[in-house]
N, C-alpha and C positions, 0 to 999 in steps of 0.2 A: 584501739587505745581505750583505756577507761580511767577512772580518780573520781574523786572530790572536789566539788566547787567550793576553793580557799578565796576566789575575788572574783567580783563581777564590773566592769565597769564601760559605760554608754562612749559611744563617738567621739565625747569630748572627755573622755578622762575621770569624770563623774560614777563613784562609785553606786552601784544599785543592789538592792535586797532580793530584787525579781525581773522578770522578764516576759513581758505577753507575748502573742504573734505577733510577729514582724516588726520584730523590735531590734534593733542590729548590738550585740552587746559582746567586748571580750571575758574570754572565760579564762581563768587563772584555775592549774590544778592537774591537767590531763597528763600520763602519763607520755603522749606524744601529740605533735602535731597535726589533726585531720585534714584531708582532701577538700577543696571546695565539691561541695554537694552531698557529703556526708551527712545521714541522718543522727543526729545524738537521741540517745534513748534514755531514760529513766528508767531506773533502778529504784528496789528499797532496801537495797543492801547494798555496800561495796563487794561484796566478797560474789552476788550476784551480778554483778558487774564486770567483776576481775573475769570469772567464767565464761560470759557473754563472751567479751573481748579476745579470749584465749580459743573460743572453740570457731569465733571469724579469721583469725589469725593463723590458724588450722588449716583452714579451709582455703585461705585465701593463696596457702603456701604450696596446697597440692594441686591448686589450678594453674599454678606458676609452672610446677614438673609438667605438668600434661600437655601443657599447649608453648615448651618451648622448643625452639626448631634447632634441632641438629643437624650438622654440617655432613649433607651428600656431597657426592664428584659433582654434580650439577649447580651446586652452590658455590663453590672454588673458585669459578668465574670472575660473580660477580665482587664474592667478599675480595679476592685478588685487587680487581678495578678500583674499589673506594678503599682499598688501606687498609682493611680489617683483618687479613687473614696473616696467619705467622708460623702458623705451624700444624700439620697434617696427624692425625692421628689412627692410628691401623691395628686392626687384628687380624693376624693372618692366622686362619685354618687349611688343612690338607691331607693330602690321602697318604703319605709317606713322610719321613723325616727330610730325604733329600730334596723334593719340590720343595715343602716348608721353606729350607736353608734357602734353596735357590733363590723362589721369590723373593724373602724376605731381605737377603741380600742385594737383588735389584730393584728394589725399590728405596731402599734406607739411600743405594745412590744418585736416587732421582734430587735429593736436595737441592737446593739453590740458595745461594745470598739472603732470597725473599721472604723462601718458607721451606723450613724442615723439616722431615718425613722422619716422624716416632715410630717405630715394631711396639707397641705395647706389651702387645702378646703374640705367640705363634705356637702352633700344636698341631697333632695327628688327629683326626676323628669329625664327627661333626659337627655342626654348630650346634652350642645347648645355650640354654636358657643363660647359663653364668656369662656366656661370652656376650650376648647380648646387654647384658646389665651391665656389664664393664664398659660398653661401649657407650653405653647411655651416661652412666656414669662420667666418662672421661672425653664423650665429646669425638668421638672415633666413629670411623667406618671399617666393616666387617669384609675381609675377601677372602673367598675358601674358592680352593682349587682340588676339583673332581671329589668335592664333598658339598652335602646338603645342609641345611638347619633343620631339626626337628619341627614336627606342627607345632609343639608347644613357642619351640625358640621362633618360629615363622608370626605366630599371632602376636608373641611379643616383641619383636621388632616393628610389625605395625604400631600395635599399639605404641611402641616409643619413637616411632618414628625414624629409625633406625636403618640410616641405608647399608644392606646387604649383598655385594657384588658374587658374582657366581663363575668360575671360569674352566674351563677345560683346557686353555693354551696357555701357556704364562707368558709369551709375549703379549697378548691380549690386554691379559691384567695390568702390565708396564704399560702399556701403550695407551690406556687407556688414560691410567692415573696421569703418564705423562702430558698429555693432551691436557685433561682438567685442571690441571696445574697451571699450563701458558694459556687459559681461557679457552679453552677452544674447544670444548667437549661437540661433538658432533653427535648429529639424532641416534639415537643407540635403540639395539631390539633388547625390547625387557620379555622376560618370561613371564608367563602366568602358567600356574600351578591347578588344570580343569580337575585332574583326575588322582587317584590314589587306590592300585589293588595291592593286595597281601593274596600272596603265593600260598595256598595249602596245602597242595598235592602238586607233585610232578610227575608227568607220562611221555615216556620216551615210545616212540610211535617211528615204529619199521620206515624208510622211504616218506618220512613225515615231518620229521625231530622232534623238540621237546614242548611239550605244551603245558603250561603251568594252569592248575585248575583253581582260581581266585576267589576273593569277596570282594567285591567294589568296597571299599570302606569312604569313598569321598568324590564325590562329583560324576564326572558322565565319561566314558572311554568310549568313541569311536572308533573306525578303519582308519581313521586317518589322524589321527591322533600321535603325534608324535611320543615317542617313551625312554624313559632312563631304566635304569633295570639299580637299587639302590640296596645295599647290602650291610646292615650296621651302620649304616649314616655313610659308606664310601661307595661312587658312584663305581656301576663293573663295566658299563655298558650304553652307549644312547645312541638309537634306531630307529627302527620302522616297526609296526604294528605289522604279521604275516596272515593272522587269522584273527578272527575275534567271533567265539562263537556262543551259546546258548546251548548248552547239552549237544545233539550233534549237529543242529542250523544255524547256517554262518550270519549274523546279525551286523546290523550296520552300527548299533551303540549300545553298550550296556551302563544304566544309571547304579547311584550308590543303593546297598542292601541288594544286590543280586550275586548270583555266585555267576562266574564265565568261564571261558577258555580261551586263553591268549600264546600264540606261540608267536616268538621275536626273526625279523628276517636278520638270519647269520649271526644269531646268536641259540645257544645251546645250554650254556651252562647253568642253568634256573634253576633253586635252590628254595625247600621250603623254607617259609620265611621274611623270603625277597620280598622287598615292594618296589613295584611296577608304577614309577610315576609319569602320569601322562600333561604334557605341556603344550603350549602353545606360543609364538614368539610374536610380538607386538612392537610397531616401529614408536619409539616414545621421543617425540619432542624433545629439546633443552629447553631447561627452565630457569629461566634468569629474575 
């Protein structure tokens, strides 16, 4: 808030010209009302003032977006408990029209009396940046089935704090939401995202199969590294690691900036291009 002091007047009502420290005095004039503990500052301009005022007010509005908390399945719970919750908001993404329709379908009739389940949006492809903004936007959770979010849309859902569910079963995804809904979410494995190669070359190898010749572009791939095999944002494929090599010695891990050799058990189909993401599954608590 900022203005001009049109009146000044003491504890008892008594108008004053000025005011020393710690002197208790109402001020007549301000645009709004301050916070107890608010510093007032001096200006020598109003228009210097106006500015001051406009660029806290700025400031004070984008620390509002940042830190305010969007509604995961794990929150459902408790906002359910105290009254607050009313209505579910969703984006479904996915790797065909018909899962899309599917899911989208069982869930809009998951509703109840208490709280109604929005489709906001639903589509084919994978998760980008705009879905995530809409979600932030409108107060939704994200659920894509046999498709991924881009790094870009991944760091921006952190960053908005945006929960992003992942499925590969669509009973899964019902059953899940269903759960959340009656309180009751149970510890669920989240994934973590260790590793990321891009396919460069592929070598079809006699009594061997296909071995994709990589760049590590992100984090560390092990033998034991579980992997998706992710083609245009839709998943083709998620396995086992068969080899993982270093030119032609079979290594136990390759970090980011290496090039390797990755061939998938019972899977074949490896495509320049492809990325190879490598995951890990984590038992996560509910958080109430």
């Amino acid at each position: 808030h900022y203005g001009r002091v049109k009146a000044m007047t003491d504890y008892r009502g008594k108008r004053k010209k000025e005011a020393g420290p710690a002197t208790p005095v109402q001020v007549l004039g301000l645009t709004g009302a301050p916070q107890a503990g608010d510093r007032i500052q001096v200006m020598e301009t109003e228009r210097e003032a106006r500015e001051l005022a406009t660029q806290r007010q700025q400031l004070a509005r984008e620390q509002s977006i940042r830190t305010k908390k969007h509604i995961t399945l794990d929150e459902i719970g408790r906002r359910l408990a105290i009254g607050s919750f009313k209505e579910l908001n969703i984006l479904v993404k996915g790797d065909v029209d018909g899962s899309v329709e599917a899911l989208s379908d069982s869930l809009l009739k998951l509703s109840t009396p208490e709280v109604k389940v929005n489709i906001l949006s639903k589509g084919v492809g994978a998760i980008s940046e705009s879905d995530v903004l809409l979600a932030s936007a409108s107060d939704a959770i994200i659920i894509g089935f046999q498709v991924r979010p881009s790094q870009s849309a991944r760091r921006l859902a952190e960053q908005e704090q945006i929960d992003i569910r992942l499925y590969s079963i669509i009973y899964n995804a019902i059953n899940e939401v269903k759960d959340a809904m009656e309180g009751m979410l149970a510890p669920t494995l989240h994934e973590v995202i260790v590793a990321n190669a891009e396919v460069r070359q592929v070598f079809n190898i006699t009594k061997v199969g296909t071995i994709a010749g990589c760049m590590m572009t992100d984090g560390t791939m092990t033998r034991k590294t579980r992997v998706r095999v992710v083609r245009d944002g839709i998943v083709q494929y998620t396995g086992d690691i068969q080899d993982l090599k270093r030119f032609k010695d079979d290594v136990s891990e390759v970090r980011q900036g290496y090039e390797c050799g990755i061939s998938i058990k019972g899977f074949n189909d490896l495509q320049e291009g492809d990325n190879i993401e490598g995951f890990e599954e984590q038992e996560i608590k509910r958080k109430l």
